[in-house]
C-alpha positions in Angstrom: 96.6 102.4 92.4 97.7 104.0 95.7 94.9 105.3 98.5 95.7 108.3 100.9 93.5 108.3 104.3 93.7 110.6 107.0 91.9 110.3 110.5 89.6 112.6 111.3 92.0 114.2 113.6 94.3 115.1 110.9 97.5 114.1 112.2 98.4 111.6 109.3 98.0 110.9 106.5 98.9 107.3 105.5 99.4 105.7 101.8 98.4 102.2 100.6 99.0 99.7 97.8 95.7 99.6 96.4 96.1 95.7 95.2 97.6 94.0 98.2 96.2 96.3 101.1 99.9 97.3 102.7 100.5 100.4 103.8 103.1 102.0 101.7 105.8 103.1 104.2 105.3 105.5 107.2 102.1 107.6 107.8 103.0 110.6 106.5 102.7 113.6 110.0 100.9 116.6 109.3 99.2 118.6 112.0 95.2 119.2 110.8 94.9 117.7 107.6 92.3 119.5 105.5 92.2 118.6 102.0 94.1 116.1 100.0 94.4 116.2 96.1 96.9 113.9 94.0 98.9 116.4 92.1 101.7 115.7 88.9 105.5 116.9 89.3 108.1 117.1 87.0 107.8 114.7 84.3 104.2 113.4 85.4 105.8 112.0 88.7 103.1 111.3 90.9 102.7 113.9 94.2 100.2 113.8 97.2 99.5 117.8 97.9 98.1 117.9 101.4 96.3 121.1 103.7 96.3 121.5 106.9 94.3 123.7 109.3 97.0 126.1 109.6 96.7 127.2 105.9 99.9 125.7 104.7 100.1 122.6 102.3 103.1 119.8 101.9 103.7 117.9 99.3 105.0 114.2 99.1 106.3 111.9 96.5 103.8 109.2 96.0 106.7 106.3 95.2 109.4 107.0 97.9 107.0 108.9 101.0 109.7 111.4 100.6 108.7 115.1 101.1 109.1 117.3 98.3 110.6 121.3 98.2 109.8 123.3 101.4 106.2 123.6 102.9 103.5 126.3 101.1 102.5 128.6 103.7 101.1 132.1 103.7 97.3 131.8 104.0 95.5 132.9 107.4 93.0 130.4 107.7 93.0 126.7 106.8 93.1 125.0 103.4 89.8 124.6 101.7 90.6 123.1 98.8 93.8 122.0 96.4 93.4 121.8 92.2 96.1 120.2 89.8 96.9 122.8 87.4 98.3 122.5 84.0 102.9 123.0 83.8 103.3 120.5 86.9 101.2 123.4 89.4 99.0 123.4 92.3 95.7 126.1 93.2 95.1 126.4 96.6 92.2 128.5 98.0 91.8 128.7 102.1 89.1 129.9 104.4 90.6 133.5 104.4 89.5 133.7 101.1 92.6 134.1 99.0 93.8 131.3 96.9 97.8 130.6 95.8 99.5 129.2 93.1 102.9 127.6 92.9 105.0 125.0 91.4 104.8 121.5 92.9 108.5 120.6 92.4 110.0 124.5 93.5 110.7 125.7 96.9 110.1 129.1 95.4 107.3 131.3 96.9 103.6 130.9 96.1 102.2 133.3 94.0 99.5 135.3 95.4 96.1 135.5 93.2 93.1 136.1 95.2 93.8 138.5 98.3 92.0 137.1 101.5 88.5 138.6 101.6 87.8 137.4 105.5 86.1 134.2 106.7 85.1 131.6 103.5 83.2 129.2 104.7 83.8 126.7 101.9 86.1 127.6 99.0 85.9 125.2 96.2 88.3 124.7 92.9 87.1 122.2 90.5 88.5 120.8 87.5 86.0 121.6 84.2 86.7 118.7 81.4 85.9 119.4 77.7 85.0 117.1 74.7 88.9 117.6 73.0 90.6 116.7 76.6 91.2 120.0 77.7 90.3 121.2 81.2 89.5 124.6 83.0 89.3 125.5 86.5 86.2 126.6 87.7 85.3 127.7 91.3 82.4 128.4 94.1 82.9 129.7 97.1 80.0 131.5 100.0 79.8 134.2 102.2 77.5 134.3 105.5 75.2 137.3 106.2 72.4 137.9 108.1 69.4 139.8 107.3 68.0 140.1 111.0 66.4 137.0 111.3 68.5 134.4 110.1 71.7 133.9 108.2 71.8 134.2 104.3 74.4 132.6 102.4 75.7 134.5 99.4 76.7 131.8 96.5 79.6 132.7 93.7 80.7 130.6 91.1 82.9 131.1 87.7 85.8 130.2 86.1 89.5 130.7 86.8 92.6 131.0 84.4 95.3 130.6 86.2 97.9 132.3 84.3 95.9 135.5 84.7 97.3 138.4 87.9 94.1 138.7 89.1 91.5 136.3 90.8 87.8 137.0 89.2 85.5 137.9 91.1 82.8 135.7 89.2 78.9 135.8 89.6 76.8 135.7 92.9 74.7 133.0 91.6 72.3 132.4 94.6 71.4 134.3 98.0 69.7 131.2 100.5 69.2 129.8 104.1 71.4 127.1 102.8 74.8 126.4 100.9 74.9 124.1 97.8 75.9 120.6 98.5 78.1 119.7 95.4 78.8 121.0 92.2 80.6 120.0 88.5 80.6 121.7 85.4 81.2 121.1 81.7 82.1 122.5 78.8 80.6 122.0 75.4 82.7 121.9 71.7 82.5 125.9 71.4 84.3 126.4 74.6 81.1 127.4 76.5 81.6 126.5 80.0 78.6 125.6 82.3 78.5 124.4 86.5 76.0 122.6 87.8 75.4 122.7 91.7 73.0 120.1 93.6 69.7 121.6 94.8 66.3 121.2 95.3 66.2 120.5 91.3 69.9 121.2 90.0 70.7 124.3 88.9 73.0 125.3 85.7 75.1 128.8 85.7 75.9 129.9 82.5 79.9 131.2 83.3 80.1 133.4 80.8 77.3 135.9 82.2 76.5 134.2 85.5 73.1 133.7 84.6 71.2 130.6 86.4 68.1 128.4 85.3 66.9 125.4 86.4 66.4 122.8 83.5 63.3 120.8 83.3 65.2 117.3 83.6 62.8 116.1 86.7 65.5 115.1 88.6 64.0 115.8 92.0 65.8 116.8 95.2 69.6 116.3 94.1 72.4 115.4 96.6 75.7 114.7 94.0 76.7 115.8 91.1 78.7 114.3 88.1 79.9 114.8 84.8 81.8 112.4 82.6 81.8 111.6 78.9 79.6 108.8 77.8 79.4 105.6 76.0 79.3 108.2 72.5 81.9 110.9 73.9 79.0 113.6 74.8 78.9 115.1 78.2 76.3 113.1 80.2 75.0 114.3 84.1 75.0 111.8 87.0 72.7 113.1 89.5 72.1 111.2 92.9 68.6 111.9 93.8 67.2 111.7 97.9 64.9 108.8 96.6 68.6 107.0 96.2 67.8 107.0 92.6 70.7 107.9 90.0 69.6 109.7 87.0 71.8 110.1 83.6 71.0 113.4 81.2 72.6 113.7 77.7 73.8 117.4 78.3 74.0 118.0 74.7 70.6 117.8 73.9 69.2 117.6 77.8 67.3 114.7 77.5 67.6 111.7 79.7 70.2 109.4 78.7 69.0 106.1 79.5 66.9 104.2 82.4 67.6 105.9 85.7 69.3 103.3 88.1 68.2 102.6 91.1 70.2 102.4 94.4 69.0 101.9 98.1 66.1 104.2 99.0 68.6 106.9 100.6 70.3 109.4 98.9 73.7 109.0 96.9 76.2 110.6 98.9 79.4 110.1 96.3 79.2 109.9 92.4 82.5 108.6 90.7 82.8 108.2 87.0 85.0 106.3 85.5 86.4 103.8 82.5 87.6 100.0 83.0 90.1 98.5 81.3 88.2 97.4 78.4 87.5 101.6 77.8 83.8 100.9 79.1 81.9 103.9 81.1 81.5 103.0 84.4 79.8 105.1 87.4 80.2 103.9 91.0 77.9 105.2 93.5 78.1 105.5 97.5 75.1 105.2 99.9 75.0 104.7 103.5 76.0 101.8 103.9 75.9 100.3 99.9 78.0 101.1 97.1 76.9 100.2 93.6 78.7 100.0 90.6 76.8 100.1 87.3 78.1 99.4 83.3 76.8 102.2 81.5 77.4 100.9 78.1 74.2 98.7 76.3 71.8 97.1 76.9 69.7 99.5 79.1 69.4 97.2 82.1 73.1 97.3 82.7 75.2 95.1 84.8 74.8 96.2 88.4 77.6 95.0 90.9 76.5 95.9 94.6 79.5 95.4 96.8 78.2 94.7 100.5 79.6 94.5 103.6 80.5 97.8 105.0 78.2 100.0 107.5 77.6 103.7 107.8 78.1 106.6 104.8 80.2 105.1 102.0 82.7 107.2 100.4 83.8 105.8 96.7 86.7 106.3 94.7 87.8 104.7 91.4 90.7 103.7 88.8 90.4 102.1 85.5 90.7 98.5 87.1 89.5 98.7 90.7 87.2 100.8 93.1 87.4 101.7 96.8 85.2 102.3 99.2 85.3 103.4 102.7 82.6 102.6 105.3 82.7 105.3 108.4 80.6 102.8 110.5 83.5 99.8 110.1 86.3 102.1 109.4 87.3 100.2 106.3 88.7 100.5 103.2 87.6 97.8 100.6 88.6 96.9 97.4 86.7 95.2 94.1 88.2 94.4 91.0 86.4 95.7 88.2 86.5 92.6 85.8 84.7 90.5 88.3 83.2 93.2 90.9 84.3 91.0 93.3 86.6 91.9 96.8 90.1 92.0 96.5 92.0 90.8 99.4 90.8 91.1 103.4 89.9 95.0 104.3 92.3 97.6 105.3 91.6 98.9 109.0 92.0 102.6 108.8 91.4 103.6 112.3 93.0 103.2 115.8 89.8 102.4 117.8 89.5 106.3 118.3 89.9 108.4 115.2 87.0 107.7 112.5 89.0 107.7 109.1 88.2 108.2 105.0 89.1 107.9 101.7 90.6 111.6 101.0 92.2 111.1 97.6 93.4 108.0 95.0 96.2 108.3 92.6 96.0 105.8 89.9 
């Protein structure tokens, strides 16, 4: 497992052997890194896509730090987000609003999608998963208005093919004081696909015809979202709620999936689902200064393993054997080993002293 962190300035971004804690070879320079996402070349060969402020994205080869093909450029504003795509492709969307695609191995030019539509405040591409192991790209991104008195944000969400000429333009889902926080999606065995965005009480858009409703799962004011396949295959819901609770929904028949599990009385600020190496559903959560990593499989009562010892908001990120956390009050990365939940090896210091660093992306 290799880690990519970046400082908050953006100037580097630096790789590390997830087992021993060496960094692995030279930060990598970029000017205003933005977004990170670990993307698949030729043959499956591991690549670590990276944005930058000035709306262009590099690419480097996980194994040898090497840079691959020339530099994406082309969008006005900086990178908002970067997508895998299926035929060894990237998706980029940017804050000008238009979104790219192009071939992570080629030096050839990215293909233009999405035209920029001015200032995007936040431009998201997600990856949907279904039941047979086939994904879909689904997006949200917001607009700012204002009505006279105060500034309205204008919400759209949909799916994207990514073969297709044309961007779509999708559905404006919601019109509030207030953008959504974090959103997933799934999609059932008929192909039906479905996001759901963190709210007061999540909500669920129907992609098909845009339409939005707010189940009656209780879940209270939602901070992070996630969707995995559970311990029978069907879609399940991880919700992080503000009373630090984490509660499971069966999305196939929207009823609660077992005992909600309970955190520290702040909200969840990270959901990461995941299997370990014995094919057992895990789901690692990160608080503010707590991460907790629970065994979804039976009995009900679980096995929680609390890993301790960081300060500040905890960023998680997992693999099949190991999880990582970052801690921006002690600038650390840590490590635990799934089989035990216990630390592996001393902490990695991410920072110089000045720059306040995170986890930005794992590549198992």
């Amino acid at each position: 497992m290799v880690l990519a962190t970046t400082p908050s300035s953006g100037r580097t971004v630096q790789l590390w052997d997830a087992l021993s804690g060496r960094s692995w070879g030279e930060p990598l320079p970029v000017e205003g890194a933005t977004a990170l996402a670990a993307v698949a070349g030729a043959a499956g060969v591991e690549r670590l896509a990276v944005g930058d402020k000035a709306g262009t994205v590099r690419i480097w080869d996980v194994e040898s730090g090497a840079e691959v093909a020339a530099p994406r450029t082309g969008h006005g504003r900086g990178v908002s987000s970067i997508v895998a795509l299926a035929g060894a492709s990237l998706g980029v969307a940017a804050h000008d609003g238009s979104v790219r695609v192009s071939r992570v191995d080629d030096d050839g030019p990215a293909r233009l999608v999405r035209e920029p539509h001015g200032y995007t405040p936040s431009f998201e591409l997600r990856t949907v998963f279904a039941p047979d192991g086939t994904t879909r790209t689904a997006f949200s991104h917001f607009s700012v208005r204002s009505d006279g008195e105060d500034e309205i944000v204008d919400v759209n969400a949909g799916l994207w093919d990514p073969s297709a000429t044309v961007f779509p333009s999708g559905h404006l889902i919601r019109s509030a004081r207030w953008p959504e926080r974090d959103f997933t999606g799934w999609s059932d065995a008929r192909g039906a696909v479905r996001l759901v965005f963190a709210e007061v009480e999540v909500e669920v858009c129907e992609t098909r015809d845009g339409s939005v409703h707010r189940p009656r799962w209780n879940l209270g004011h939602v901070g992070a979202v996630e969707v995995f396949a559970g311990p029978d295959g069907t879609p399940w819901l991880a919700a992080g709620g503000y009373d630090g609770t984490v509660r499971l929904v069966d999305l196939a028949t929207g009823r609660p999936a077992r005992q909600p599990l309970f955190g520290p009385p702040e909200h969840a600020e990270t959901l990461t689902a995941f299997r370990d190496p014995d094919g057992r559903p895990m789901l690692a959560a990160g608080y503010y200064d707590t991460v907790r990593v629970w065994d979804l499989t039976p009995p009900e009562d679980g096995t929680a393993l609390p890993p301790s010892g960081h300060s500040g908001r905890v960023t998680v990120r997992a693999s099949p054997d190991m999880v990582a956390t970052y801690g921006n009050g002690d600038q650390t990365v840590r490590r635990w080993d799934q089989s035990t939940g216990e630390e592996v090896g001393e902490p990695i210091m991410v920072n110089d002293r000045r720059l306040t660093s995170k986890v930005d992306a794992s590549l198992a």
